[in-house]
C-alpha positions, 0 to 999 in steps of 0.5 A: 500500500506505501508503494501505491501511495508514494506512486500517486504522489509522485505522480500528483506532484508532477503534474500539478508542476506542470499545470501550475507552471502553465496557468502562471504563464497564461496568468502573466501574459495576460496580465502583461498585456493588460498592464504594459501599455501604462508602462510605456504611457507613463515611461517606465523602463522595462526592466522596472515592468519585469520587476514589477510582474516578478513581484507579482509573481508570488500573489499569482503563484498563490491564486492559482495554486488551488487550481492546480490541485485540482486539475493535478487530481482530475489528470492523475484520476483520469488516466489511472481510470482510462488505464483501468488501474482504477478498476484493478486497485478497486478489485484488489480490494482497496477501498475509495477511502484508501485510494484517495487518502495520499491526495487529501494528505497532498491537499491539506500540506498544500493547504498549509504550505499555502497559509505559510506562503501567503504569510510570509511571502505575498505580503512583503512582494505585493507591498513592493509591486503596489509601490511601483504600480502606485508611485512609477506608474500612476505618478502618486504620492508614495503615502500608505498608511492606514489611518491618521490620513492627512491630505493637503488640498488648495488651501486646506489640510485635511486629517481624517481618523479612519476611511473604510473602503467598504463603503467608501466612508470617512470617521473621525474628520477635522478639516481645516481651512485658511485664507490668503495669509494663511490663517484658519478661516474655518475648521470642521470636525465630523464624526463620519462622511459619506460621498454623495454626488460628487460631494461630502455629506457629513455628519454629527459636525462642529463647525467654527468660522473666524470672524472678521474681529478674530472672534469664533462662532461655533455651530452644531450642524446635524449635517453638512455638505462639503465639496473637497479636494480628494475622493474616495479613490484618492483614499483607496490609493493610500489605505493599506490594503489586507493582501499588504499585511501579514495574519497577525500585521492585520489582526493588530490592526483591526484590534487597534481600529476596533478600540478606536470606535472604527467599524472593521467589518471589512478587515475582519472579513479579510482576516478569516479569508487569509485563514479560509482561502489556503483551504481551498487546496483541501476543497478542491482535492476533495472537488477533484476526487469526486468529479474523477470518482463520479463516474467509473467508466470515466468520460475522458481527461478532456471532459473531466478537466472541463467539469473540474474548470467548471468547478472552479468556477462556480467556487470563485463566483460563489466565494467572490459573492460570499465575500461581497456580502460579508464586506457590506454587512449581510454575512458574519465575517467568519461565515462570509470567508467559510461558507463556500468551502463548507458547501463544497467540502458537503457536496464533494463528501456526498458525491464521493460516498467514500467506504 
């Protein structure tokens, strides 16, 4: 049986090898294409784009590795069936349980292998590819912080305490404006702002005029609104995204959010998908086994690696939109990040009928 395991292995790695080096070539000459026309509009050099797209490289290797697993375990299954090993182990009395245990062992190292991965190494390249897209590319201000933004605008400086990109809202506001000489003509502080319109609409405000006998006078407005100089993208360019920061980098800043008042929903839902998303090697081994094992006469390597390219895509749509309803509020975040592989793990568990 350990010679038997050790083959499939052997054989599982090698293909996925394979197949994860030519989704990555696809993956970048796509992405290449897309992307090197700012390259040349902006005049960056070449070699700044090849270190760019290798920066990127781990975030893609990372994507596509579940993919890999699944289409590494369509092919070996696929080719032992159409070889009729299948039906030789099977008659020799090996139980399907036995048959797949050397694949959901490969899948749950990948699984972890990958959490490491992300962990380690996505982070710190990403933080670099965004550096040079931002600053070389799109020609802004090498700013990345994640709260406590300050913006200067025509005269004006803004401070805003905390921007949530969820729902492209601002918290914690003090906005002060000057005259000619340079001194505050008026300054506004607000609990939140919403953009509306083209427009700020803030609430819970406190807003202080200069007089001309250098005198305040304060008011209270439930609501204001207010046209600036930065948007809501401006912000998204500065705010350091989750792919950015490592597990416990982005638990201690939501923590540290939380504490200040902010709303982390987004953050948190981003925290359970770093945990979630390694998984899905285990999800799609098990995705795999059960498109392979459905049919025991088999249907051809062709047909099983369209069902299992099917299968993929089915998950990122759901995932995708399971994540979307966590960010806005529909789903808990743990249930947001979770729930497509639980409903995947169930079917292909169901589907296999494993003995």
């Amino acid at each position: 049986m350990q010679i038997i395991h050790k083959y499939l292995i052997r054989e599982t790695l090698k293909t996925f090898i394979i197949v994860l080096v030519a989704v990555v070539c696809v993956y970048l000459v796509v992405d290449f294409f897309e992307k090197i026309d700012d390259f040349l509009e902006s005049k960056v050099p070449i070699s700044e784009a090849f270190v760019f797209f290798m920066f990127r490289l781990p975030l893609i290797i990372a994507q596509v590795t579940p993919v890999g697993v699944l289409l590494a375990v369509l092919i070996v299954l696929a080719l032992m069936a159409r070889n009729n090993e299948l039906v030789a182990l099977q008659s020799g009395g090996i139980s399907t349980y036995s048959l797949l245990k050397p694949f959901f062992v490969l899948g749950l190292t990948f699984s972890f292998l990958l959490f490491f991965f992300a962990e380690i190494v996505v982070p710190i390249t990403m933080a670099r590819a965004n550096y040079i897209w931002k600053v070389k590319v799109d020609k802004q201000v090498a700013t990345f912080r994640q709260n406590n933004i300050w913006i200067k605008g025509n005269r004006a400086i803004y401070h805003i305490a905390y921007f949530n990109p969820a729902d492209e809202s601002i918290s914690g506001l003090a906005f002060n404006f000057f005259d000619d000489r340079f001194n505050i003509a008026k300054r506004i502080d607000a609990k939140k702002g919403i953009y509306k319109n083209g427009r700020w609409l803030l609430h819970d405000c406190v807003e202080q005029v200069r007089l001309e006998d250098g005198s305040y006078r304060v008011t209270y407005p439930s609501q204001l609104t207010l046209k600036t100089d930065f948007v809501p993208e401006d912000l998204e360019t500065v705010v350091k995204k989750s792919e950015e920061m490592s597990f416990n980098e982005l638990s201690a800043y939501i923590q540290k959010v939380k504490k200040e008042g902010y709303d982390t929903t987004l953050y948190q839902v981003d925290w359970q998908a770093k945990l979630a998303f390694p998984a899905v090697c285990l999800v799609m081994t098990i995705a795999g086994a059960a498109i392979s094992l459905r049919n025991k006469k088999g249907e051809g390597i062709a047909m099983g690696i369209a069902y299992g390219i099917g299968v993929a895509f089915c998950y990122w749509v759901l995932y995708g939109l399971c994540l979307s309803l966590g960010y806005n509020g529909f789903l808990h975040p743990l249930a947001a990040a979770w729930l497509t592989n639980t409903i995947f793990v169930f079917l292909g568990i169901v589907t296999l009928n494993i003995d």
